[in-house]
C-alpha positions as CSV (number, residue, x, y, z in Angstrom):
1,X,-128.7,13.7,44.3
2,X,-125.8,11.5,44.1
3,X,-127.8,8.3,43.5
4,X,-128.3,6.5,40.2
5,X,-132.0,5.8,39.4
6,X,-132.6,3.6,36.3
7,X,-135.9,2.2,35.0
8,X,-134.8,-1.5,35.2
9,X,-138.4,-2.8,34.6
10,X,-141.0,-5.0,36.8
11,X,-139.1,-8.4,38.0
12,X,-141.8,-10.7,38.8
13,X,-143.2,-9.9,35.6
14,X,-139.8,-9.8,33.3
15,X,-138.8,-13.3,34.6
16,X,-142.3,-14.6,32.8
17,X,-141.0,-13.5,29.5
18,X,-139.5,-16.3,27.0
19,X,-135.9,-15.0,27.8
20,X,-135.6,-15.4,31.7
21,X,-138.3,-18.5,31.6
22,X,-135.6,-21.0,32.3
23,X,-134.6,-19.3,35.6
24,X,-137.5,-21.6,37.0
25,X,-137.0,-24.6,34.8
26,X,-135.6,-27.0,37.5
27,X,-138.7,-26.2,39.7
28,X,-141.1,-26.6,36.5
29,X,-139.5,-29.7,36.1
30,X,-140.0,-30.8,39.3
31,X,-143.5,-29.7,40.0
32,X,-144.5,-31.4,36.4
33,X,-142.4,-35.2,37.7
34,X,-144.5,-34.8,40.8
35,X,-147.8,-33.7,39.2
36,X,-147.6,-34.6,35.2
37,X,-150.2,-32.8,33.0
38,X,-152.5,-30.7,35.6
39,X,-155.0,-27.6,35.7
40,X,-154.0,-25.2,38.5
41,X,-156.7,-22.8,40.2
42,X,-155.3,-20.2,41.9
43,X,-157.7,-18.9,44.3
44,X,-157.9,-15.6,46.4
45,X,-160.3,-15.2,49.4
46,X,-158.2,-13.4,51.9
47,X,-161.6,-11.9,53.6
48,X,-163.6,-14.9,53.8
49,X,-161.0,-17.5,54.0
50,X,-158.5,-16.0,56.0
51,X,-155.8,-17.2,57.9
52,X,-157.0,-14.5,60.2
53,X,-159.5,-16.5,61.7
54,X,-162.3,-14.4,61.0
55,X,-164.0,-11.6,58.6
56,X,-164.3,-9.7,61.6
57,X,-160.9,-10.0,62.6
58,X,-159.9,-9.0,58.7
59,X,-162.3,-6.2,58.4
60,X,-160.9,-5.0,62.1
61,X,-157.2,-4.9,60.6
62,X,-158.7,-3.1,57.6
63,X,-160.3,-0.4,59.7
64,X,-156.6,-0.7,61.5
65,X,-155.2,0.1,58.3
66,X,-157.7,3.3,57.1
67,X,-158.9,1.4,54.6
68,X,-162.3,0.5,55.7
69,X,-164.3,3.8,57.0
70,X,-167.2,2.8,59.6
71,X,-168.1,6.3,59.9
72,X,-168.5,6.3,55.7
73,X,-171.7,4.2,54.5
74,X,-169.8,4.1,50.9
75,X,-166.6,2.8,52.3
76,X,-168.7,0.1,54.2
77,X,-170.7,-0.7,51.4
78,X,-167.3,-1.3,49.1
79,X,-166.2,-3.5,52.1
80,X,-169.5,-5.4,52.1
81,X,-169.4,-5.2,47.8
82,X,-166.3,-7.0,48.4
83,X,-167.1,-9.9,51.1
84,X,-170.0,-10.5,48.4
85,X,-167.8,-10.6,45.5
86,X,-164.9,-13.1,47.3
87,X,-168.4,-15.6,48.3
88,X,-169.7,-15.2,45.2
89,X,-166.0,-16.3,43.7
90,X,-165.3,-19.1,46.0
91,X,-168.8,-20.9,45.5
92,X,-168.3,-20.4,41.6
93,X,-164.6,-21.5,41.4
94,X,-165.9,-24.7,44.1
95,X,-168.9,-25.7,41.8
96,X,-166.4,-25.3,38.3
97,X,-163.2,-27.5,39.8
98,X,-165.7,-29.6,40.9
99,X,-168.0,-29.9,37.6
100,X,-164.1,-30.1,35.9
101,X,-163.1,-33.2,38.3
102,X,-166.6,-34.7,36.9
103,X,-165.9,-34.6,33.6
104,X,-162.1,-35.3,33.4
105,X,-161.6,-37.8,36.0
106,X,-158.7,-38.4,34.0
107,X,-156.7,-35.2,34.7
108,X,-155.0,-33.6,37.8
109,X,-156.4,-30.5,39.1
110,X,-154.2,-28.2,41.5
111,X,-156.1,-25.8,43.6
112,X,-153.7,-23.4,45.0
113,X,-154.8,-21.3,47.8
114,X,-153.5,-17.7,48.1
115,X,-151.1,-17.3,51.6
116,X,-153.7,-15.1,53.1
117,X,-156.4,-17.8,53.0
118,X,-156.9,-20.3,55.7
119,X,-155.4,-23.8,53.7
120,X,-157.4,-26.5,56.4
121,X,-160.5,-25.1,55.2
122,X,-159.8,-26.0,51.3
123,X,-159.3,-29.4,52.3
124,X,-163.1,-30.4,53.2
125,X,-164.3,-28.9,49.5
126,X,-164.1,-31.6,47.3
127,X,-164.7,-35.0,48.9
128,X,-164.7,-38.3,46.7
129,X,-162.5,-36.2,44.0
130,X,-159.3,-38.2,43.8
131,X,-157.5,-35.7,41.0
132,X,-158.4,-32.6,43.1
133,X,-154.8,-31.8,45.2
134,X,-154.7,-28.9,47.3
135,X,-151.4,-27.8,47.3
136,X,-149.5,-24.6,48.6
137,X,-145.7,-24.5,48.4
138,X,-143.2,-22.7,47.0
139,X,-143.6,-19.2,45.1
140,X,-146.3,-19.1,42.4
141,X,-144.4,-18.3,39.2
142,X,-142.9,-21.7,38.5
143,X,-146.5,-23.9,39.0
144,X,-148.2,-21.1,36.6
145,X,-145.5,-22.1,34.1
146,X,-145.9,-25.5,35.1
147,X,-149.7,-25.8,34.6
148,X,-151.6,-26.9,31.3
149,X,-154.1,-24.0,32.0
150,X,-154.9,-21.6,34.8
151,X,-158.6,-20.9,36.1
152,X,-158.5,-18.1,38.5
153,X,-161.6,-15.6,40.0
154,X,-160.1,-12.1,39.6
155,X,-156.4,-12.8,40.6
156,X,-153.0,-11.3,39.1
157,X,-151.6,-14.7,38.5
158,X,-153.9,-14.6,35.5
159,X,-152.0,-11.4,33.6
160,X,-148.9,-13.2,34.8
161,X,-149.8,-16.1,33.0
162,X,-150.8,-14.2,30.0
163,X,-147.4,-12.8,30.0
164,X,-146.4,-16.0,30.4
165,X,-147.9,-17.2,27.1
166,X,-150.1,-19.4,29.2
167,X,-154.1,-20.4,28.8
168,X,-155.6,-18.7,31.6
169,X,-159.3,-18.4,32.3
170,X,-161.1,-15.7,34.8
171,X,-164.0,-17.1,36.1
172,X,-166.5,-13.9,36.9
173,X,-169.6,-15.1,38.3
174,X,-170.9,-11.5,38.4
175,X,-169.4,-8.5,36.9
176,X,-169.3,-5.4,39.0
177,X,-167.0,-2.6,39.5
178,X,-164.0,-5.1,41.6
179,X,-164.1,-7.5,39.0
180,X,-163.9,-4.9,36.1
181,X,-160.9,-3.7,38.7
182,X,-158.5,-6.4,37.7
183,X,-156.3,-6.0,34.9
184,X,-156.5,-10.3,34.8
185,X,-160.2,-9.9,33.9
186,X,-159.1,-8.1,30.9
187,X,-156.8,-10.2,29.3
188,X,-158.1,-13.5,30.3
């Protein structure tokens, strides 16, 4: 047709690269004035942790959506493969930040919930942990290159970050076919 097409590249990944880093310098700066020297944990349980108030209310807009079959025992058995894989990540990811708060009472640790997730419920997981903040504002890009390291379960902040140039650690409790799904477990 009359339209110009051009491969232009992937934007949220481009802006990671050493060239376009200081598009987000002022908000590095001011995440790192705010936070100093800190671990970020990005986490992602949008099933089991969902803003949605419910798994059932999740796995009802999934059906919505086609992409859960009740009718299909494999589609419901990804679906459950999947509720087991997010409480399998979140008790993993709890038990690590918390282990990490143990040994490092010294440094800052910034659990950053993914939007989908319900943020109250974060709040209650580690008591008595003064360096444990839960935090979840702004877009993700600039605390990822504002973070000493990032510890994530399966999440595709962890192949940004490796774009980034950034440490960036996958915790996999148990391998299975989702985890071996994510490019993040491949590179961090």
């Amino acid at each position: 047709g009359r339209t110009r097409v051009e491969a232009a590249g992937n934007g949220r990944i481009d802006l990671l690269k050493p060239g376009y880093r200081a598009y987000y310098q002022k908000e590095i700066d001011a995440i790192r004035a705010r936070h100093g020297d800190f671990i970020l944990v990005n986490t992602n349980f949008g099933i089991i942790n969902t803003s949605w108030d419910s798994i059932e209310e999740v796995t009802r807009i999934h059906v919505d959506a086609g992409f859960v079959r009740p009718d299909d025992p494999a589609s419901m058995q990804a679906w459950r493969d999947q509720i087991e894989f997010e409480e399998l990540n979140k008790a993993a990811i709890i038990e690590a930040v918390q282990e990490l708060a143990r040994r490092r009472p010294g440094q800052k640790i910034v659990v950053r919930p993914h939007p989908a997730e319900d943020l109250n419920r974060w709040k209650e997981a580690f008591p008595g942990m003064p360096n444990v903040e839960i935090v979840r504002e702004g877009p993700h890009v600039p605390w990822t290159l504002a973070c000493r390291m990032l510890l994530h379960t399966s999440c595709t902040t962890g192949f940004e970050a490796k774009v980034a140039g950034k440490t960036a650690f996958s915790l996999v409790p148990k391998p299975s076919w989702i985890s071996d799904s994510f490019i993040s477990n491949q590179v961090n």
